[in-house]
N, C-alpha and C positions, 0 to 999 in steps of 0.2 A: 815938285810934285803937283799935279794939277787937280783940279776938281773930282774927275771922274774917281782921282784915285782912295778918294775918301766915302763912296759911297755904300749908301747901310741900305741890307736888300729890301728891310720893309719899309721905308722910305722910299724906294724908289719903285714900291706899288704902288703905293699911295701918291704919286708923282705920275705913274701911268694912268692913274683911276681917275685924274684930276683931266686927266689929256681925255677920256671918255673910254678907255679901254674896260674892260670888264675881266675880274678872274673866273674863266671857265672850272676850273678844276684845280687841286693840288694833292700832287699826290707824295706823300712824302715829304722831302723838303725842295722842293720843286713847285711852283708856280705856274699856270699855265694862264697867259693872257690873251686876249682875242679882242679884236675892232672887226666891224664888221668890214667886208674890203680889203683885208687886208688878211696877211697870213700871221699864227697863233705865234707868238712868246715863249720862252720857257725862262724862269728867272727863278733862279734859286736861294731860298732862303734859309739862307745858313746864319751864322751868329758871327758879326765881328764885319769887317767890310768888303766889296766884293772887290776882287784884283783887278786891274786897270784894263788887261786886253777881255776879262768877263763882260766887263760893262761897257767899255765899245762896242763889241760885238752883238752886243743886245741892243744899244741904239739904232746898231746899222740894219740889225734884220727889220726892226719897227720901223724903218725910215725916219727916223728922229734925229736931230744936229742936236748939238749939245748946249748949246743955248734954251732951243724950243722946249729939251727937258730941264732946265736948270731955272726957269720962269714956273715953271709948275714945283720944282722940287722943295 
């Protein structure tokens, strides 16, 4: 089991905010993050950890390797 598969959703705001991202909004249990330059986030903050292809798929829309977020995380 690899790293991403352990990860907690407000953690890895707090992990985007550290990158310079900003939460625009949340509505719900939904997240919505934005950098400028770049297209908005949606990371959902649910309770317990997010599932492995969740949080690939949210590095790769950020353009994030998994390293660059796990320096910040």
């Amino acid at each position: 089991m690899g790293r991403l598969a352990q990860v907690i959703p407000q953690r890895m705001l707090r992990a985007f905010g550290r990158l310079g991202w900003t939460v625009a909004r949340q509505t719900g249990s939904h997240a919505i993050v934005t950098m400028p330059g770049r297209t908005s986030v949606t990371i959902p903050v649910h309770p317990g950890t997010l599932k492995l292809g969740t949080a690939k798929a949210i590095l790769k829309q950020a353009g994030l390797t998994e390293d660059e977020f796990f320096e910040a995380y």
